[in-house]
N, C-alpha and C positions, 0 to 999 in steps of 0.2 A: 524595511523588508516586509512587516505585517502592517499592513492601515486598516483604518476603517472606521467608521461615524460610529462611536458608542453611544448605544439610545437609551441612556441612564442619565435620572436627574442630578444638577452637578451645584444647584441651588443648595442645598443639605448635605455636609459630608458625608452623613449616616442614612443609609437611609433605611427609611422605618418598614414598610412596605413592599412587598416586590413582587410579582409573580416567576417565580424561581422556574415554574413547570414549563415557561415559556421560553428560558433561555436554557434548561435542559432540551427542549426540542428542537433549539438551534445548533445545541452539541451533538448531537446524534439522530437525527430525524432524520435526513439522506441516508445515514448509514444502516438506520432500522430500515430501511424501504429496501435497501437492497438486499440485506443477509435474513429478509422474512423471505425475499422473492423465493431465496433458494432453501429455505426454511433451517437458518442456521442462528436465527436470532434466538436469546439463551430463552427456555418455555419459561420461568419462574418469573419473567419478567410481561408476560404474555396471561390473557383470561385463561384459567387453569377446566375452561369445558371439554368435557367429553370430546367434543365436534373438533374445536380445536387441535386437539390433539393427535386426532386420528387424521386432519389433513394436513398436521406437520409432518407425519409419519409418509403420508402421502408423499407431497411435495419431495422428501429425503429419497423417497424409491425414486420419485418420475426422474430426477436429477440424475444420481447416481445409474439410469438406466439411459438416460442421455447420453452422457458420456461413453459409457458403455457401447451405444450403439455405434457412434463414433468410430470406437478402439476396437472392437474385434474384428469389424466384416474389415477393415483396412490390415490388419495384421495376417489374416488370411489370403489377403491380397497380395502383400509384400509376400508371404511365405511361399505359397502355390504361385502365384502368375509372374513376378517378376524377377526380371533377368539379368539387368544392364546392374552397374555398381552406382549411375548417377540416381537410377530411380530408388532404388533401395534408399540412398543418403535421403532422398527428395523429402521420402516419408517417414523414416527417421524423425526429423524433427517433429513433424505433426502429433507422430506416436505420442514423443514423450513426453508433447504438450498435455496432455490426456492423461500421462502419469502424473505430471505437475500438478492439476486439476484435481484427479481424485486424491492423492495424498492433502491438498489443501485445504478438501471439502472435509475429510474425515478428520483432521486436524482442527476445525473449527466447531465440528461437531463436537469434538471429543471436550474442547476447552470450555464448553459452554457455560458454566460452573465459575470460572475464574472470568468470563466476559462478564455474565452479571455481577459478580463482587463490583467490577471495574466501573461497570454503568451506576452504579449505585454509591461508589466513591463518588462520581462525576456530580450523581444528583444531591448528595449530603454537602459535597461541594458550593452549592450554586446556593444551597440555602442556608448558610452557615456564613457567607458573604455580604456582608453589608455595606460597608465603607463603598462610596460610590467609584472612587479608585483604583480599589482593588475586581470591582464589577465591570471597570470599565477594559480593565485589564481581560479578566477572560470573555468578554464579550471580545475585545478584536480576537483573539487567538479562537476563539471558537469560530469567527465569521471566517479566519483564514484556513482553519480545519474546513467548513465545511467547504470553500473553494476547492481544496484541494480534494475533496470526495468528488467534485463535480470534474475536476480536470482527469482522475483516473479513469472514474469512469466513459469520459468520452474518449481518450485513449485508449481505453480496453476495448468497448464498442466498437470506437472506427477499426481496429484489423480486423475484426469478428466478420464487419459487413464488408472489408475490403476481400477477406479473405473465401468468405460462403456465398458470397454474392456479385463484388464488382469485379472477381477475378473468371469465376466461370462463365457470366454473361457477358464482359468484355472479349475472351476469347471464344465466344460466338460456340455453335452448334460444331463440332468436327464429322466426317462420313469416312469409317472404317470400311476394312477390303470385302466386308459382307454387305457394303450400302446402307448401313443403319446411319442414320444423324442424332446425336445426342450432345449432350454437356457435360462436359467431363467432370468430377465432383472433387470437393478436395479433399474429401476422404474416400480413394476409391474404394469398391466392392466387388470381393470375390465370386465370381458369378455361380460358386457351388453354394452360396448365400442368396444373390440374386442376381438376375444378368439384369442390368441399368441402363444396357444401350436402348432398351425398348419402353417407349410411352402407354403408360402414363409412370411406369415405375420411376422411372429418370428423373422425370419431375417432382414426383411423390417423394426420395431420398433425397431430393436437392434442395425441400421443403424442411423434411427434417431435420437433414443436418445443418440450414441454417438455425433453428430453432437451439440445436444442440449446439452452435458456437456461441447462440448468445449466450447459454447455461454456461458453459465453461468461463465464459467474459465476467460474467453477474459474480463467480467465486473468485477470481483476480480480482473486483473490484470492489469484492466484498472484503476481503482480504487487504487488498491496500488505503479502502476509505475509514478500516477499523482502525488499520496504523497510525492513520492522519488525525483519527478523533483521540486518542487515548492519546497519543504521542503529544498533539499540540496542548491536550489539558495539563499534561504533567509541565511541559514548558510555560502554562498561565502561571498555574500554583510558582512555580520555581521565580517565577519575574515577581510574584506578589511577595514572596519567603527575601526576595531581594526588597524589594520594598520596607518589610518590615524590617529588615537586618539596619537599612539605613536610619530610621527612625528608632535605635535601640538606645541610643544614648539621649536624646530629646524627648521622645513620646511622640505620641500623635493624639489626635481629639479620640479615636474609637479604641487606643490599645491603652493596658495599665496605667497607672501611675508608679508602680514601683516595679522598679528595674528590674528586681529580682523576677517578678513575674510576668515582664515583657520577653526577660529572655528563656524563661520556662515556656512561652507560647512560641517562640523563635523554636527551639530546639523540639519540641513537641511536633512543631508543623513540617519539618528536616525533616525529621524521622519518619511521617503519613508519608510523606510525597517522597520517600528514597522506596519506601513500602510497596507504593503507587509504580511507581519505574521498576521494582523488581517483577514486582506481577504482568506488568506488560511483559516483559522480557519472556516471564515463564510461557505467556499463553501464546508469543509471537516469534521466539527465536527457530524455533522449526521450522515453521511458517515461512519464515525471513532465508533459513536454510534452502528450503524448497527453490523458491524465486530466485535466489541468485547464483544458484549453480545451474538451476534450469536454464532460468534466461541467457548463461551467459555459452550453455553450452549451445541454446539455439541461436544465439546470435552468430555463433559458428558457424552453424549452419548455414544459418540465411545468408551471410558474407558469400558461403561458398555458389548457392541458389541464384545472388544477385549474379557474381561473377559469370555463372554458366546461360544464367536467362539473357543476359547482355552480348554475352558471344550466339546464342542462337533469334535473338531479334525480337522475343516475344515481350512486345511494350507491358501487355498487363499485367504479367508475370511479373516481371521487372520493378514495376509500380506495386505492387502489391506487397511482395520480400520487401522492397524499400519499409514502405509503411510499419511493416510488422518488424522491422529491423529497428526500427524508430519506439515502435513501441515499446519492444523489449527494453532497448534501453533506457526509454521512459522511467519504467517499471524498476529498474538497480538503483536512478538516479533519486528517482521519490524516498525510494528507503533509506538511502543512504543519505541523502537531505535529511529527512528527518532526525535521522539517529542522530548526525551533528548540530544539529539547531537543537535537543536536548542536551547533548555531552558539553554541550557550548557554555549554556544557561546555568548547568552542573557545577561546571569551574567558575563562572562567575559570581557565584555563592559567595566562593573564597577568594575570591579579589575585592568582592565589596566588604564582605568581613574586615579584613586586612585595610582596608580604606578607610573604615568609618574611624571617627574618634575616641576609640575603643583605652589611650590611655587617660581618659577624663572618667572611666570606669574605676570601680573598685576594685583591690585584684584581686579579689576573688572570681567576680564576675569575667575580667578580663583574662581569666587563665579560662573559664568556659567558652572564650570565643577561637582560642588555641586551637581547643577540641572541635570545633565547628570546621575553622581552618583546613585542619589535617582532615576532616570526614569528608570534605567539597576539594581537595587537592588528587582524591580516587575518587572519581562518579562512576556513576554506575552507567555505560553503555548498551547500546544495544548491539546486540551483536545475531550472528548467521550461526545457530548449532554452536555458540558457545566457543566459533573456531573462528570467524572474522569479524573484528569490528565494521560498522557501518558508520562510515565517514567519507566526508568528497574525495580524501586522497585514498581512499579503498574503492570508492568508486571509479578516479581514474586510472587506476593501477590495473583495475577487474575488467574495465568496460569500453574506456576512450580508444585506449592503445590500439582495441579489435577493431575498434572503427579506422583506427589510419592504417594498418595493416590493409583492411579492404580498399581504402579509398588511395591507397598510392599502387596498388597493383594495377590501374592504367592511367593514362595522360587521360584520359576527360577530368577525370577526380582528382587532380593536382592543387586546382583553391581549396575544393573540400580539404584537401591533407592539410593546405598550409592554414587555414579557417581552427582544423581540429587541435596541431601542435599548439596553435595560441592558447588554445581554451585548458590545455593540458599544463602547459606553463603557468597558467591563472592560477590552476589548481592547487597545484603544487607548491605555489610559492610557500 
């Protein structure tokens, strides 16, 4: 499931040397790149200058004013100008993308405090790691963390550009009953705001508010590549905490010789790394709240958007809902992947505990692994506000079903349905 070439020497079990700061920036370099973009990266961890600071302050307004410009001239829009019930739904969803958005942004803000503790586990990590083994361990789970910073965010990106860009200039310029030609925007604007049918403004907001869907993109993917960095470390530590458990009754060249204090490093390092998994949880479970009630209430949406774009012909429309119906549930499936690839490794603790040859122990020591047992029989998960586990069978329960729901309401989408049932069947087994 994670591969990858670990570029650690494998001639010396121990190794003496390492540049630690360079495979910290393989844990988190993508992810600082993007949560500086939107200036949510924690300051403490950043040059503490004057300058600095005053254009992270920056950066926080430009954003938040982003979004903003988005949400208001569109809700003045829905409120004053429109009248049908499809169009109201239409924008709906947009709206409360905008909400999802600023709650997310302010949320990451707020945590910023508990992200540096987490960076700073990560880095005390990498250099506390010597055995080439155990290096080699969080080097793949780091290379597969940062993949998965790189797939979110081109997920996030592509609706962004499907949606500000390849949807208004796919359906071409429209000429309303006053003969004006323009582009219709996808967040429209109240014209006691600005009337947009007229050039150069049309162009000018259709500028912007590409600019403002990348901002909102940059916070989803700031937000899902942090998941993917914290999340996959805490799964290295867990597969290396497995490592040692197997080696508790034999030894290894880099850990104790006396048992008593191999398994005081066992149980010392349980305890960091359950520590490590609650702190995620604290700084993310809102976070994770956010996203999946959003997405899953927009993917409602969009099912309903594809439907009606399909009955009225409009191909780019159509393609475009798709995408972002895709994304969304990108977006459930990442997290809820993650959470089970940790709650996974959690319980494997205590399988391998329970496996090792733990009656060649003293029983003394053999009643401590008891306790180890029972502590990895409850992991610690992550969860959405503390009310849903994130797990595959909570993501096909929240997310698949809405897809067959959409894709059996007509005959074109009938493989799709019977394509989805299998995958749900997978699921579920």
């Amino acid at each position: 499931m994670m591969r990858g070439s670990p570029t650690v020497q494998k001639s010396n079990p121990v190794a003496i040397v390492c540049d630690h700061e360079k495979y910290v920036r393989l844990s988190v370099q993508k992810t600082r790149w993007i949560l500086k973009s939107i200036g949510v990266w924690p300051k403490a961890l950043e040059s503490s200058s004057l300058m600095k600071r005053y254009v992270r302050v920056l950066i926080n307004v430009i954003c938040i004013g982003l979004v903003t410009f988005l949400f208001v001239p569109c809700v003045f829009y829905v409120v004053l100008e429109v009248e049908d019930t499809y169009n109201t739904l239409k924008f709906t969803g947009p709206l409360s993308f905008c909400i999802m958005v600023f709650m997310k942004y302010i949320l990451l803000i707020a945590r910023g405090n508990d992200i540096r503790v987490c960076i700073e586990h990560i880095r005390n990590d990498w250099m506390n790691t010597q055995h080439h083994g155990d290096r080699a361990i969080m080097i793949r789970n780091a290379e597969f963390g940062s993949r998965l910073v790189m797939i979110c965010s081109f997920m996030s990106y592509g609706g962004a550009v499907f949606y500000h860009i390849a949807m208004p200039i796919g359906m071409g310029k429209i000429t309303d009953m006053d003969n004006l030609s323009y582009h219709l925007l996808g967040y429209p604007v109240a014209r006691v705001i600005a009337d947009t049918r007229y050039s150069p403004i049309n162009e000018i907001f259709l500028l912007i508010q590409c600019i403002s869907g990348l901002t909102t993109q940059a916070v989803t993917a700031g937000a899902c590549s942090l998941t993917a960095v914290l999340a996959m470390h805490a799964y290295g530590r867990l597969e290396i905490l497995v490592q040692w458990i197997m080696h508790l009754v034999d030894g290894r060249e880099d850990l104790c010789n006396n048992v008593d204090k191999r398994l005081a490093i066992i149980v010392q390092e349980h305890v960091r790394i359950l520590r490590f998994i609650s702190l995620t949880e604290k700084i993310l479970h809102e976070i994770f709240l956010v996203e999946i009630v959003g997405c899953t209430m927009n993917m409602c949406f969009l099912g309903y958007y594809i439907i009606m774009e399909w009955e009225i012909g409009e191909s780019a429309s159509y393609i475009t809902y798709s995408v972002l119906l895709i994304s969304f549930t990108f977006n459930i499936f990442i997290f809820c992947y993650i959470g089970e690839l940790v709650a996974m490794q959690s319980r494997r603790v205590s399988e391998v505990a329970y496996m090792i040859e733990w009656h060649r122990l003293p029983k003394r020591e053999a009643l401590a692994i008891i306790l180890m047992i029972a502590t990895s029989n409850s992991p610690i998960k992550f969860t959405a506000g503390n009310i849903i586990d994130l797990s595959l069978s909570s993501f096909g329960d929240a997310s698949i079903h809405k897809l067959v729901a959409i894709f059996i309401h007509y005959d074109n989408f009938l493989i799709c349905s019977n394509i989805t049932y299998i995958i749900i069947h997978y699921i579920n087994r």
